[in-house]
N, C-alpha and C positions, 0 to 999 in steps of 0.2 A: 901232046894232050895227056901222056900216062903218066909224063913227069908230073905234071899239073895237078892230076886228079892225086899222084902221092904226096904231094908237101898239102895240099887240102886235109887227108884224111890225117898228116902227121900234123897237121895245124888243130887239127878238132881234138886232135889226145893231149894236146900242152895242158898243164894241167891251167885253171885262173884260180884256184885256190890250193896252197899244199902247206902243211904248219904242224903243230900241235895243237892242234884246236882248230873248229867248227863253227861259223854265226853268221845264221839267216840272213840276216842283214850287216853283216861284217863288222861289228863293233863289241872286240877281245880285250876284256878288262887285263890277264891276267897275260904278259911276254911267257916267251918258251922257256927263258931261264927261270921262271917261279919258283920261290920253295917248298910253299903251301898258300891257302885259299885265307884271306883273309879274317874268316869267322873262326879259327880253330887254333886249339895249343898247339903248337907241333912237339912241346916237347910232355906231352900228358902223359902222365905214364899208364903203362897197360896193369891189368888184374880188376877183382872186384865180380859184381856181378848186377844187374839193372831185370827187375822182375816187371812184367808189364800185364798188359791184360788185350788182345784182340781189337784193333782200331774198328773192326767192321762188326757188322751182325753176327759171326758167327759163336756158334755155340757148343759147333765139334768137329772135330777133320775125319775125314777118311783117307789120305793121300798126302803124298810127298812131292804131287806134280801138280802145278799151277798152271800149267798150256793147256789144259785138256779142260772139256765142258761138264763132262760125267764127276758130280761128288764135290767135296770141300776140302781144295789144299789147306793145310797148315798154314797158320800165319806168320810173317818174317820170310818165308822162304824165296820169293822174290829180290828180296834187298840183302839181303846177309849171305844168301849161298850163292847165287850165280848173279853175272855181271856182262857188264857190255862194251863195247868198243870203247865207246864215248861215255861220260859223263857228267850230268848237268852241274850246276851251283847251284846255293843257295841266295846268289846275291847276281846272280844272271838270270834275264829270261828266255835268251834266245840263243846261248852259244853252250858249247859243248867244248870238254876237251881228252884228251887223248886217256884213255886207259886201257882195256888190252889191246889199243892199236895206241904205236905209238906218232903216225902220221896219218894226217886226210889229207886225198886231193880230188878236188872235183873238176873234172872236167871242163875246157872254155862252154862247150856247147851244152852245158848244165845237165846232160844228159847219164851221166855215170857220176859214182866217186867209187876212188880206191883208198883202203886201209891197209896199212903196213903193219903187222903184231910186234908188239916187243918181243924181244928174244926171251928173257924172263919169265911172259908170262903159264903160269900153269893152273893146269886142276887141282883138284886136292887131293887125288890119287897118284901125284906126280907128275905125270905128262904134262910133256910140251903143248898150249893152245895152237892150234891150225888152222892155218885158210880151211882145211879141208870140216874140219869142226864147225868154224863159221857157214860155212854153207849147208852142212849138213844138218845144222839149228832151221836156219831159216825154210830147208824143204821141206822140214817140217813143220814147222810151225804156219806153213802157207799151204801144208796139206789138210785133206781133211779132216785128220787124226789129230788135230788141235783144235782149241776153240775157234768159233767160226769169226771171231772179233781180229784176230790175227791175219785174215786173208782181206779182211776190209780194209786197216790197217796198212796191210803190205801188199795193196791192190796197184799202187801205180809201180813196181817193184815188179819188170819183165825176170830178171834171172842175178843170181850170184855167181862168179867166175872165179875159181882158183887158176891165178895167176902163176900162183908158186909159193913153195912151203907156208911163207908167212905173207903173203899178201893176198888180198880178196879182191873185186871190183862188180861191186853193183851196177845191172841199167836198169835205167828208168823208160817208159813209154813217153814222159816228155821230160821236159824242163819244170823243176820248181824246188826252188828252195831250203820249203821245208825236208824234201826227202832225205838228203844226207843226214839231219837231224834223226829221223825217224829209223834209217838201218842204222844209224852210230846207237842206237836203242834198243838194237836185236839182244835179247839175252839169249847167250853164250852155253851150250851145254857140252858134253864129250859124247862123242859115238858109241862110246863104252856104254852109257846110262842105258841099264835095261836091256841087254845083251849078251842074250841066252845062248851058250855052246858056240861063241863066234859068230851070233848070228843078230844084227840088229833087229828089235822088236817095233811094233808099231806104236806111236808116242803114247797114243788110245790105252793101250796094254803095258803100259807101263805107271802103275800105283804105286806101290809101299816099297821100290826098290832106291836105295837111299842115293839121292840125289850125286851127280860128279861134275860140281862146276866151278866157278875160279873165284868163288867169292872169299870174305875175311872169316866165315865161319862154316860150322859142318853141324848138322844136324849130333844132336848127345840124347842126354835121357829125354825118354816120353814116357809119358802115361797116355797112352793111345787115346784119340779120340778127344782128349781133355786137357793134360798140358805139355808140353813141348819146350828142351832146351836145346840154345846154340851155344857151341864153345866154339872160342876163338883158335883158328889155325895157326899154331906156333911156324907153323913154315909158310907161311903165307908171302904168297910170292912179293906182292906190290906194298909190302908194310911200308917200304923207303922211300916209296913214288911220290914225287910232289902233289898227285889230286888224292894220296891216299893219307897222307902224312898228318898226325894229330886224329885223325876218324881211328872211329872203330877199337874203341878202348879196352871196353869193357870181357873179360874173359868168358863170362856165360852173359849169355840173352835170355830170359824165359820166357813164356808167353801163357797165362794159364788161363780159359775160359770156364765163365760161366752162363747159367741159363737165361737168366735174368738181371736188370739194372742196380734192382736191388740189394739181389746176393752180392754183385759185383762189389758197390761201392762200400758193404758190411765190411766184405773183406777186406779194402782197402784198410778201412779205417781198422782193423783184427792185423794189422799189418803180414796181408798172405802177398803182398806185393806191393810196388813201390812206387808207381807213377800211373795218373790215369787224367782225361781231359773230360771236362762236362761238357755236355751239351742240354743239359736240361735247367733252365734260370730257375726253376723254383726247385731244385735238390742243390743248386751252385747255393743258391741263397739261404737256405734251411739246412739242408741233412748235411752240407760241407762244413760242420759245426760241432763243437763240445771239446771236450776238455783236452783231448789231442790236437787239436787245432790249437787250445788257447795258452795250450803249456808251450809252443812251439814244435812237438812232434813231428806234425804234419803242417806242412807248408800249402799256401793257397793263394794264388797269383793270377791276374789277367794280366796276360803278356800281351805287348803291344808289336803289331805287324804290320808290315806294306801288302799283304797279299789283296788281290783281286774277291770282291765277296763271292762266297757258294751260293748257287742256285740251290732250291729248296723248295717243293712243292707237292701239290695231291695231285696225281698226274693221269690221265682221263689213257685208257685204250680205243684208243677211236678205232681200232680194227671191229667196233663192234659197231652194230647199226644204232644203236641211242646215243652217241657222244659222236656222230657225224656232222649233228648241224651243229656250226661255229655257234649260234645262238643259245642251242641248250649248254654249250659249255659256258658260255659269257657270263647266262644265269644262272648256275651253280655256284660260279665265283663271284658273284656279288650280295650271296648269300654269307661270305663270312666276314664276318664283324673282325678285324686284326685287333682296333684299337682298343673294342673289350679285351680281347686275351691278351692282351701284352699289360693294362694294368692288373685284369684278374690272378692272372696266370703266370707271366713273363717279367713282375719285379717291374717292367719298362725297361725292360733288359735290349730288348731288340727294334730293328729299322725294320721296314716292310722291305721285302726283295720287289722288285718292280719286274724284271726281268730274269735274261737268262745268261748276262754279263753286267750283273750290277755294281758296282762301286767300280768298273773301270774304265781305263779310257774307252773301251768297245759297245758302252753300252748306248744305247739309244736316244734320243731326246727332242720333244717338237717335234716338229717338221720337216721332214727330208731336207739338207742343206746342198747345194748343188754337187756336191762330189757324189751321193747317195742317189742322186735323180740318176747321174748319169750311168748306175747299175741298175735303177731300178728303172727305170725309162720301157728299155726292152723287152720289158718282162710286164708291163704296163695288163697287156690282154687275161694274164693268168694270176693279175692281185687284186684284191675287192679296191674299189672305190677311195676307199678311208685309208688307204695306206701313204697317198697323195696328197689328199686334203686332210687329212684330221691329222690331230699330234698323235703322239704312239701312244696305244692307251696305258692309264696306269692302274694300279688295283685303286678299287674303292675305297673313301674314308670318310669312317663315320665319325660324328663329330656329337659331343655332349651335350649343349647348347645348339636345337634345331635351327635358330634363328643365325647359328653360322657357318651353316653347309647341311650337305645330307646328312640324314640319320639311315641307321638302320632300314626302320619301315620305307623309306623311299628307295633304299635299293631294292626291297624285295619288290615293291610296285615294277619296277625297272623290272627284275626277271619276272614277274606274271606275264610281263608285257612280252617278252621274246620268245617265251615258252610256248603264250597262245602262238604266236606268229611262226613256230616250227611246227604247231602241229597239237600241241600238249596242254591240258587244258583241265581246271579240278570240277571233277562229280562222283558221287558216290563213294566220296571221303577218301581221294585218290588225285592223282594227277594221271590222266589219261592220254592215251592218243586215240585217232579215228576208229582205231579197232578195238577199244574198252580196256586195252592193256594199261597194267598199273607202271608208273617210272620206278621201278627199284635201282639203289645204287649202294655195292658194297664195296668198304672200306679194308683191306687188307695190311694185318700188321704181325710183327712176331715178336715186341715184345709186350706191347702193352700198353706202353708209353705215350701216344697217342691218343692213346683212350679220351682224355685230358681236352684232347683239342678235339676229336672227332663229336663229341659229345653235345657243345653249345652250334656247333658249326651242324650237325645233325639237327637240333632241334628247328634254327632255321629255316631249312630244307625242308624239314616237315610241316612248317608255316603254308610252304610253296606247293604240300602236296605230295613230296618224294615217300618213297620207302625207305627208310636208312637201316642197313648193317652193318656193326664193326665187328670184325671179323679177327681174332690172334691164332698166328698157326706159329706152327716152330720153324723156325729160320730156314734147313733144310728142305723143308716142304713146300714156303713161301720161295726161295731159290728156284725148285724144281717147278712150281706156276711160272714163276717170271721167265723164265728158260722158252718155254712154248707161248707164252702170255696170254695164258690161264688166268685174266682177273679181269675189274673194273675199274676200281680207282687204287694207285697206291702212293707212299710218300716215298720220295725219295730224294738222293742231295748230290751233287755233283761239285767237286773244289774248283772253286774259281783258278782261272790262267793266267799267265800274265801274256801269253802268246797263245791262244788258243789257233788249230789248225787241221790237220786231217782228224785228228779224236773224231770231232765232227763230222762229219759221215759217218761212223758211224754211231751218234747221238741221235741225227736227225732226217739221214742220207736214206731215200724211197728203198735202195736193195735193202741196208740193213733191216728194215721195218720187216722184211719177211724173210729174214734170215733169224731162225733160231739160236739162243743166247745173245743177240745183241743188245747196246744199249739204247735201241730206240724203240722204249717201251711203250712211248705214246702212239706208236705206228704212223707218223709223218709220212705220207707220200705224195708230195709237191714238187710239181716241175720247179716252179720260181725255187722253192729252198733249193733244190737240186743245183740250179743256176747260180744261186750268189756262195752255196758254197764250192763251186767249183772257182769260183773268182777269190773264195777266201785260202785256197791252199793253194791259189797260183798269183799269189801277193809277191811282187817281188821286193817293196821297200814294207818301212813300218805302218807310215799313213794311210797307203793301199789295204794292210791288212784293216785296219782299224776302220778305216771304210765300210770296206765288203763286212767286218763281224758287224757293224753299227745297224748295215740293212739288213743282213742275218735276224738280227736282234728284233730289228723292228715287225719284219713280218712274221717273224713268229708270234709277236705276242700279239698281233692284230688275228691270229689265228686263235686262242685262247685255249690252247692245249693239256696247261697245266693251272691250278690253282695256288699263286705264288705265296709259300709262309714267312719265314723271317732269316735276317739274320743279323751275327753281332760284328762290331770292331774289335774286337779280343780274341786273344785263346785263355778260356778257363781252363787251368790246369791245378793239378796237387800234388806233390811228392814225398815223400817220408828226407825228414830232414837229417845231417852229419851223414849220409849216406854219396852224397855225389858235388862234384863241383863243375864248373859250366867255365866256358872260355867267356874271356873279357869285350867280343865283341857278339854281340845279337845279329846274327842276317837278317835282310829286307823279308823275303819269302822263304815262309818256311809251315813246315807241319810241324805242331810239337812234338809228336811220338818221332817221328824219324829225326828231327834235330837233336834229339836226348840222346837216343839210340847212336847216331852217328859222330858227335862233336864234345857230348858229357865221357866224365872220366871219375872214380869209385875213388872216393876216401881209405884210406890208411885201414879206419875199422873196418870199411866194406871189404877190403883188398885180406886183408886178415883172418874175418869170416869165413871168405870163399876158401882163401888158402886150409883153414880147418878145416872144414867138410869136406876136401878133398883129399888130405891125408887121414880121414875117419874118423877127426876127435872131437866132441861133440861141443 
C-alpha cells in the first residue's frame, strides 16, 4: 500500500506540460528553436532616442516603485526596468514564453508549475536572478506592503518554493489554467532593492531608491516629479534571447509630463517630443493640423488593429445608497443622447460601447443561448427576471426622424417612469425622494476634457430634475478619492482582452469592492457575478471561457452599473517624421505606445543626435 501511495504522489509530480513556453489552452505559434517573434527586425540596430509623453493621467511622480498604493510611480518603469518569467506576444492571446525562466512545467494535476531561470539571467547591478529573488518578489508583493490589487491577483497562489538556486515552484489552491499564466507575470525584483545596512526594507518604505531589476533599461536623468529618462543597459543580459531579439532599440526612452491636454499636444507640435495617441475625435480632427502636418513634419495615422474594444464609461459607486436601485441607474443612462455627441462632438468618429467586452467574441447578445442557460440556470434565484426572458439590454438610441424610433424625449419619459417607481419624483424644482432630499450627482474629472460631454448629458438630467456637478481636480487628488472611493460618478476605460480572466475579480469580484485601491470602483457585490466569475478563471478550453465571459457580460449590464461611452476601430496616433522606422510586419494586438517603444528603431539623424548630446556637443 506505501508502494502505491509512492508511484501515485510520483505520478501527480510528472510534469503534463514542460517547454519554452506556456498556453492556456495549448496552442504555441512559435517552436523552441525560434529566432525572434514575428513582428520585429531582428537585425534593428540599437541607438537613437524615442521622447513620449505619460499613456495615463498622470501629471507628476513621486516614486520609483510601482507595487506599492501610497503616491505616483513614474511612468515606463514597469515595462523597461523590471521583468518576468514569462512573456506575452503581440500576435498571441493566451500563451507566454520563456524569459527569465528558461523552462515551465506544470504539474499533471494542474495544481503547481515550476520555472527553471536561465543561467544568464541578471540585475542590472550584476547579480545573478534567483529562485530566491523570485519568491522573495512575490512575498512581497502578496504582502500588505504592496498594492492590495496584487493579493487579489495572486489570491489563488498558496506559496512559492525554492527548489534550488535557479528553480522555483508555485502551488495553487486548485486547478486552473490561467494561473501559470499569471505567476509567469510576477515581476522580478532583487532583494537588494531598498536595503538598508543589510537589512531588507518593507516594500511600503521603499520610494526614490533606484529601482534593481532585469529589465532592457535603468532609470538616467530626471527632472523630479515631471520628466524622466531610461537609458538602455549596455550589458543587458537577454539582448541575444530569442523573445528579446529586435525589441528594445532605442538607447534613451523619455517620458515627459504635462498638466493638461492642451499643453500636451502644443508641445508636441513645439517638437518637446515625438510620439503621442489621441483619443479626443474633435482635437484628432481639428488641432492635429497646420503646417507641420501638411509640410510632412508631423506624421498622422489611424492604425488598423485586431484588438478586442475598451470598455468606456461614467461609472456609478453604488457603495452609496442613491445608485442602489438598478432603476435609478437605468435612468440616468437613458438620459444620454450618444447619437447627438458623436455627430456634434465626435466627427462620427465612434460606435457606442454596448458592453463591457464589446467588439469580441466574449461579448453578449439576445438571448441566453443554451451553453449560457446552463451557468446561469443555477444562479436562476439571485438574477432578476429579464436576464432569462429579455435580450441583454443595449444603450439607447436616438434617432432624428421620431417617426423611426425613439427620440430623445421618449427616453427621458422612460426614466421619469423608473425614477417614480424607486422612489424619486420632481417638486419643488428638484427631483426628490420621500424625505424632500434633492438627487444631486457629481461628475469627477482631472483634466477637463470631459467637460464637453458632461455638459449636454447634464443638461438632460436636469430635464429629469438632477442636480448636476462637474467637478476637475488634479490627477493626484482624483487618484487619492478613487483609492478609498471618495466620489459618485466617474469616467473611466479599461483595454479590451483578447483572454480576459482573473483581472476580473478584481474589476468586478464582491472582496475587491471593499478592498482599498482596487479596480472595482462601481462596488459590485453579487453573488451570481461572484459565481460566473469563478466559472470564468476555471475555463479550461476557449469556448468555456467565452461562455462564462458572455454571461459575465450579460448580467452585468442587466445590472446597469455604468453609463456606456464610445469607442473607435483605430489607434489615432502622430509622430515627428525622419526620426524612427517600424518593422515591416504590424501585429494583431497591440497598444501603440508599447509597440513604438518595444519593436520601432531611431534613424541615422536620430542615432546621431543622441550620440551629440552625449559627448556634449551641442
Amino acid at each position: 500500500m506505501r508502494g502505491l501511495l509512492y508511484l501515485l504522489l510520483l505520478w501527480a509530480c510528472v510534469p503534463s506540460w514542460a517547454g519554452h513556453a506556456y498556453a492556456q489552452f495549448g496552442d504555441v505559434k512559435y517552436p523552441g528553436t525560434f529566432h525572434h517573434f514575428d513582428y520585429v527586425n531582428p537585425d534593428a540596430p540599437k541607438g537613437g532616442e524615442l521622447v513620449l509623453v505619460s499613456p495615463t493621467r498622470l501629471s507628476s511622480f513621486d516614486k520609483y516603485n510601482p507595487f506599492t498604493l501610497k503616491g505616483n510611480a513614474a511612468p515606463g518603469l514597469s515595462g523597461l526596468v523590471f521583468e518576468t518569467l514569462l512573456t506575452g506576444t503581440l500576435d498571441e492571446p493566451t500563451t507566454a514564453y520563456g524569459l527569465l525562466a528558461e523552462d515551465v512545467s506544470v504539474s499533471s494535476d494542474k495544481r503547481s508549475v515550476t520555472f527553471r531561470l536561465r543561467a544568464q539571467a541578471r540585475f542590472n547591478n550584476g547579480d545573478t536572478v534567483l529562485a530566491s529573488d523570485v519568491k522573495y518578489s512575490f512575498d512581497k508583493l502578496t504582502s500588505k506592503e504592496a498594492a492590495p490589487q496584487f493579493r487579489t491577483l495572486y489570491a489563488e497562489v498558496i506559496d512559492a518554493k525554492v527548489i534550488d538556486a535557479r528553480t522555483v515552484r508555485f502551488d495553487f489552491a486548485r486547478a486552473n489554467p490561467e494561473l501559470p499564466l499569471i505567476v509567469g507575470n510576477l515581476p522580478v525584483f532583487s532583494q537588494k532593492w531598498g536595503m538598508k545596512e543589510g537589512v531588507s526594507q518593507p516594500l511600503d518604505k521603499i520610494v526614490t531608491n533606484l529601482p534593481i531589476g532585469s529589465g532592457p533599461y535603468k532609470i538616467g536623468r530626471v527632472v523630479f516629479g515631471r520628466d524622466i529618462s531610461y537609458d538602455r543597459d549596455p550589458n543587458y543580459w537577454a539582448r541575444d534571447v530569442n523573445v528579446r531579439r529586435g525589441l528594445f532599440n532605442f538607447d534613451r526612452i523619455t517620458y515627459r509630463l504635462y498638466k493638461d491636454n492642451t499643453a500636451q499636444l502644443e508641445g508636441f507640435k513645439a517638437g518637446e517630443f515625438d510620439f503621442i495617441q489621441s483619443f479626443v475625435a474633435r482635437e484628432w480632427a481639428r488641432a492635429y493640423a497646420g503646417k507641420a502636418f501638411n509640410t510632412g513634419q508631423l506624421i498622422k495615422r489611424e492604425l488598423k488593429h485586431g484588438n478586442a474594444g475598451d470598455f468606456q464609461g461614467f461609472l456609478f459607486n453604488t457603495r452609496l445608497p442613491k445608485f442602489q436601485d438598478v432603476r435609478v441607474r437605468e435612468a440616468i443612462g437613458l438620459a444620454m443622447d450618444f447619437e447627438w455627441m458623436n455627430r456634434q462632438l465626435f466627427y462620427n468618429a465612434y460606435q457606442r460601447v454596448r458592453g463591457y467586452f464589446v467588439a469580441s467574441d466574449f461579448e453578449a447578445t439576445g438571448l441566453p443561448d443554451a451553453a449560457e442557460l446552463a451557468l446561469l440556470t443555477p444562479l436562476r434565484a439571485q438574477l432578476a427576471p429579464e436576464v432569462f426572458s429579455a435580450p441583454v439590454p443595449m444603450p439607447p438610441r436616438t434617432e432624428i426622424d421620431p417617426a423611426s424610433g425613439q427620440t430623445l424625449r421618449d427616453h427621458l419619459r422612460q426614466a421619469k417612469a423608473l425614477l417614480a417607481q424607486a422612489g424619486w419624483t420632481y417638486r419643488e424644482g428638484a427631483l426628490r425622494n420621500a424625505q424632500g432630499e434633492p438627487f444631486t450627482l457629481e461628475f469627477l474629472d482631472n483634466s477637463g476634457a470631459m467637460g464637453r460631454v458632461v455638459t449636454p448629458f447634464a443638461k438632460n438630467l436636469e430635464k429629469l430634475g438632477f442636480v448636476v456637478n462637474y467637478k476637475v481636480i488634479d490627477f493626484a487628488v482624483l487618484q487619492k478619492r478613487l483609492d478609498v472611493f471618495d466620489f459618485e460618478i466617474i469616467s473611466n476605460r479599461n483595454v479590451g482582452s483578447e483572454s480576459p480572466g482573473t483581472e476580473l475579480m478584481e474589476r468586478f469580484g464582491s472582496k475587491a469592492a471593499g478592498t482599498e485601491g482596487s479596480g472595482n470602483f462601481m462596488g459590485i457585490q453579487d453573488s451570481a457575478v461572484d459565481a460566473l466569475l469563478e466559472k470564468v478563471i476555471s475555463s479550461k478550453t476557449r469556448p468555456q471561457l467565452i461562455t462564462a465571459v458572455r454571461a459575465l457580460d450579460r448580467v452585468l449590464r442587466h445590472g446597469h452599473y455604468a453609463v456606456p461611452h464610445w469607442y473607435g476601430g483605430v489607434h489615432r496616433v502622430a509622430w515627428r517624421n525622419g526620426r524612427f522606422e517600424q518593422p515591416a510586419v504590424t501585429p494583431r494586438y497591440y497598444q501603440p505606445e508599447a509597440w513604438a517603444v518595444s519593436t520601432w528603431w531611431a534613424t541615422r539623424d536620430n542615432q546621431a543626435t543622441l550620440a551629440a548630446e552625449t559627448r556634449g556637443q551641442p
